[in-house]
Steps between C-alpha positions, in 0.01 A plus 500: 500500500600207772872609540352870532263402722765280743719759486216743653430252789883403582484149409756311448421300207841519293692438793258183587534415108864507500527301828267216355222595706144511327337868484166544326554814384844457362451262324139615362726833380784243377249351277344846393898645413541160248262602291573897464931331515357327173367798345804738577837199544355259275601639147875357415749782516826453297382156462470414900150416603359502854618131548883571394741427748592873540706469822439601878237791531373429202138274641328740688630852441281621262191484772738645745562770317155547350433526899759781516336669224186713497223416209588843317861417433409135375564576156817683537606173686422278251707647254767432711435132568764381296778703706308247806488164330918461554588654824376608824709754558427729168172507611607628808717725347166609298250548796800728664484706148139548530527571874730799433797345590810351412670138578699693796185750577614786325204654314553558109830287481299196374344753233817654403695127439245408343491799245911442483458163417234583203733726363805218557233274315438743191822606427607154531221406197627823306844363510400159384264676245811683349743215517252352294387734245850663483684186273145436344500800371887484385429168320199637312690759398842260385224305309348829295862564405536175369217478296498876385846653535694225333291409197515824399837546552532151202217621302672858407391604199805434223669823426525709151755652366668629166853532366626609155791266378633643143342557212216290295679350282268574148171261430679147637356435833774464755541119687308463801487221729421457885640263748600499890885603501566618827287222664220714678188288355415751255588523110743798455515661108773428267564741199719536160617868579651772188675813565761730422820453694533764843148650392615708188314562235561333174724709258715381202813405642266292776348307359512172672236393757547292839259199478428284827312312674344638896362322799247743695357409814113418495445696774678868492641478126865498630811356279562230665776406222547585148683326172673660248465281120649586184199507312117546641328305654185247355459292743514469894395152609531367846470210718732219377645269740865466449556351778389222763360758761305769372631788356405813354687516100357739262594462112565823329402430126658768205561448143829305545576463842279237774631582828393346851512712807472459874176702524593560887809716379521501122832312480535332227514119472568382166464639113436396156502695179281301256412829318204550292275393792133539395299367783507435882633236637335156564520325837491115419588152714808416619691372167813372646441390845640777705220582666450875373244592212631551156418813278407499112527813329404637119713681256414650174765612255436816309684393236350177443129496411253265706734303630489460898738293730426380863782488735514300808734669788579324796343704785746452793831565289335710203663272238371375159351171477628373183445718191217778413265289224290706260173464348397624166126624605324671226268794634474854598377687773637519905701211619270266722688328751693326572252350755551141702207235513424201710250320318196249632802186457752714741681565138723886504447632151649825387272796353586713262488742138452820339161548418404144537554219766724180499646274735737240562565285779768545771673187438546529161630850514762413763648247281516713201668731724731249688516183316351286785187443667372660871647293838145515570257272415217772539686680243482242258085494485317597181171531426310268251269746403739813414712255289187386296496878433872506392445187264252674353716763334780313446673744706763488772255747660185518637245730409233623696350837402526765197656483164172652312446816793753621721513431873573813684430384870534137650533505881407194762158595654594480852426769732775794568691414186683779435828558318586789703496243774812288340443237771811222415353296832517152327191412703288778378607512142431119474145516634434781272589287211278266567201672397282622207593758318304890370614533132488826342511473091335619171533840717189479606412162623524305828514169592588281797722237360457111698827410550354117568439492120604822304181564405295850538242496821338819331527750310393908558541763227604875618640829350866450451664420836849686557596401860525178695200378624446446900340208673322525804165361681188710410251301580425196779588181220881445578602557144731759456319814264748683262486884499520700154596863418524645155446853397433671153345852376588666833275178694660238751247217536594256817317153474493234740458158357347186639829261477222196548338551199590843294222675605513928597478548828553870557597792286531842528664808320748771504704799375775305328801601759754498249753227656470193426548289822411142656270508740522348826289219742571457826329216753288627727342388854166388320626256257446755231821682307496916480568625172756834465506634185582913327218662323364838537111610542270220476225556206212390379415642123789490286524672143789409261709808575874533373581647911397418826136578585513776819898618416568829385824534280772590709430387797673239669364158529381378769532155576282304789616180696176275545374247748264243381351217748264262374261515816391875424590530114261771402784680721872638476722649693697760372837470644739740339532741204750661397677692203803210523509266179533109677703285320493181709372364816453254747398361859678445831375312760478515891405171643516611840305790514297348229527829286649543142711804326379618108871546372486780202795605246425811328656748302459816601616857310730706691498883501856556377657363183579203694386153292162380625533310876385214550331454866423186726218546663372260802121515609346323813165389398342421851605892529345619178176333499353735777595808348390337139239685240218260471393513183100371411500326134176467317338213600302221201122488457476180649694611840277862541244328715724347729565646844777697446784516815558838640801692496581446885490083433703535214789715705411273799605192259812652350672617830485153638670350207841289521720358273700184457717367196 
């Protein structure tokens, strides 16, 4: 090369070069260097390029140096360039290093700081690394807790529990209701209770029993307060408003006495002592402008045949309105009603008979009982098409169904009706009235009955019927379906019928479980209702047999809780069994954890010569699906072909099942 070559013969051509003066060789080997400068300083580095203004030493150094350097060390130099491009000086520092030396000519000391200040470097990066991961790490951790921890914690599975409270009290089912008492969100159980006073056993000179009426927490079975009546108790009914703010009052219904509670504490608030009572009570509008729902009650005097009175009480004082009018009704059979209407024209009409149905309006019954007519002029409505009815007969009456076959059933088809329930919530009981009604009468026949025009939608013939129909939602049409259980020759048959249009939509049958008891439907998370209902062993071939088919005589029964949803009906789940005889039952609600409680009363035979006990019983059904029998029924002709679901989808479907009122 030129500057080789110059510097071989002593000439001075940088010198000359950097005094101004013109040297051949220089700058031939000026002009060489540019090009190989372009090859090696060119590339930008960090974004400076061989024209940034890099500062002093920053022009020419890279030839100088590539002078300094011998052609086996050029790539080790170039992958330093970048510690070049900013100052003079590291590069300096850099040809000392590879010299041996260090910035004050001590050999290895340039070595050694720089192997101090590596380490400086990386433990610097691990501390940054940590301070990083460290709270990343705690925040992933805060947000599993959140997501897992806590919704856990709110979806706990509702508790079951047990509890015997006196004895069973013979064949009359004991009064049941639910309703929120202690404010937690979830219905707690209310029960008519019988039993001998201090725990002793009946005898002849004891023989009077301690009747009244317990509040037991929803969620452990604990008293939380308890009444003592004179006589036991029919009814429990709760959720009137007797006052401007909400408030939890409870009516405790027995022959003679109507008293209302606080259902918080059990203290009583005010009494009356129609006597005779026959029915529960009747929430209807405000009749005298106080601003607190007024009651209506039935009576029915033994001694005086078919002759019923309606009384109005006032429901914040618990006075009579007026006097108790009576109504000569000829008939036989149950009592139906007394039930409260809102027709099509915003009209109230009262429901009620024995055996049969009539009605008369609101407004005329409170001035027969008070001489005057409502303050309100929404009181005051009638409807032109029930009074064409009443002109008709010639009657001050108005008949709607019955006289030639009894009615044993008539019930509003809404969905969750249940008398168990005894919801006195003037909101819910009027939009319950404001629907169609499932008729039960001739025994075995079942209608829906319009209440637009009285008239019969259709009608579906049955064995007799002997309990209260249920309504729920079967199929995907929005009409509510009704659902049937009768049982004869040792044989409970369980229909479910098409409440559009009459027609069977499912039917199955049992072991007659000896009981007779409603069923149950609850609303479920799919837009469908479960069905609960008592049987025992499902069957397919029945002969007429004067005992159970598959029971050996004297054995004890066994009874069988059943869960029927419409999405997998050729499946049940088998719930419970159990010796226990159930006399009544109903549902309790968790909104919150979107979970519901099967409520039981049984009677169950004690060991001892004690009377038979009678035992509340409350059963978590997100809890007992999972550990459920599933039951396989036989499936139609017409269904055989179809893909049928296996078990695992089936128990897949069921464990991820809520509830909701």
């Amino acid at each position: 090369m030129a500057s080789a070559l110059s510097r071989a013969l002593k000439l001075p051509g940088k010198k000359g070069s950097e005094l101004g003066e013109y040297d051949p060789l220089t700058q031939a080997d000026s002009e060489d260097d540019s090009e190989e400068d372009d090859l090696v300083l060119s590339y930008p580095r960090n974004g400076l390029g061989r024209d940034s203004c890099l500062g002093p030493g920053s022009g020419r150094s890279g030839r100088f140096v590539d002078e300094m350097l011998d052609e086996e060390e050029d790539d080790d130099w170039r992958e330093h360039v970048p510690s070049l491009d900013g100052d003079d000086s590291k590069g300096l520092q850099y040809r000392d290093q590879r010299r041996g030396s260090g910035p004050h000519g001590g050999a290895g000391l340039g070595v050694l700081g720089t192997d101090t200040e590596a380490k400086r470097m990386r433990m610097k990066h691990m501390v940054r690394t940590a301070a990083f991961l460290v709270p990343l790490v705690c925040a992933t951790l805060l947000v599993l807790l959140c997501a897992f921890l806590i919704p856990c914690q709110k979806g706990k599975l509702r508790p079951q529990w047990e509890r015997a409270l006196g004895e069973a009290g013979g064949i009359t089912p004991p009064a049941l209701a639910l309703w929120d008492v202690d404010d937690d969100s979830v219905e707690d159980v209310l029960l008519g209770v019988t039993e001998w006073p201090n725990d002793t056993l009946p005898t002849p000179a004891n023989k009077d029993k301690v009747y009244s009426a317990v509040a037991l927490s929803a969620g452990s079975g604990q008293i939380l307060w308890k009444k003592i009546m004179r006589e036991r108790v029919m009814y429990i009914q709760c959720g009137l408003q007797a006052s401007a703010q909400k408030s939890q009052v409870c009516l405790l219904i027995s022959k003679s006495t109507l008293l209302a509670v606080n259902g918080t504490t059990g203290k009583t608030l005010w009494s009356l002592q129609p006597k005779n009572i026959e029915s529960q009570a009747v929430v209807l509008p405000d009749l005298q402008g106080d601003m607190v729902p007024d009651l209506l009650i039935a009576t029915l005097p033994a001694d005086v045949a078919m002759e019923l009175s309606l009384t109005l009480i006032s429901g914040k004082t618990g006075e009579k309105l007026g006097r108790s009018v009576p109504f000569n009704i000829s008939g036989q059979g149950k009592l139906i009603g007394p039930l409260l209407h809102k027709t099509q024209q915003e009209a109230y009409y009262i429901l009620f008979g024995l055996g049969n149905i009539k009605a008369i309006s609101l407004r005329d019954l409170y001035v027969r009982v008070t001489g005057k007519m409502p303050f309100s002029q929404e009181l005051r409505k009638k409807d032109p098409g029930w009074e064409r009815l009443k002109a008709r007969t010639n009657s001050t009456l108005i008949h709607i169904c019955g006289g030639g076959e009894v009615v044993a059933f008539l019930l509003p088809r809404v969905i969750g009706y249940d008398s168990d329930h005894n919801n006195l919530d003037t909101l819910s009981n009027r939009n319950g009235t404001k629907s169609d009604w499932v008729l039960v009468y001739g025994a075995s026949k079942l209608s829906v009955l319009r209440q637009k025009d009285l008239k019969k939608d259709w009608t579906f013939s049955s064995p007799p019927i002997h309990s209260q129909p249920a309504s729920g939602h079967f199929n995907d049409d929005g009409v509510l379906d009704i659902f049937l259980q009768h049982s004869a020759n040792g044989v409970m048959k369980v229909q479910i019928i098409d409440g559009a249009n009459g027609r069977l939509l499912w039917s199955a049958e049992f072991v007659c479980p000896r009981l007779d008891l409603e069923s149950t439907t609850i609303s479920t998370s799919t837009g469908h209702s479960a069905f609960l209902f008592w049987a025992s062993d499902p069957i397919i071939n029945v002969t007429n047999t004067t005992a159970p088919p598959g029971v050996t005589a004297g054995e004890p029964f066994v009874r069988k809780l059943f869960f029927l949803h419409p999405t997998y009906s050729t499946f049940l789940l088998e719930l419970n069994s159990t010796t226990d005889t159930a006399v009544t039952s109903a549902v309790t609600f968790d909104e919150r954890q979107e979970d519901a409680s099967y409520i039981t009363v049984s009677s169950r035979p004690t060991p001892d010569s004690r009377p038979i006990a009678c035992v509340v019983k409350s059963m978590g059904l997100k809890a007992a699906i999972p550990n459920a029998k599933m039951i396989r029924l036989a499936e139609e002709k017409k269904t055989e072909n179809l893909v049928k679901p296996s078990a695992s989808e089936v128990n897949t479907f069921f464990r991820h099942l809520t509830f909701k009122h």
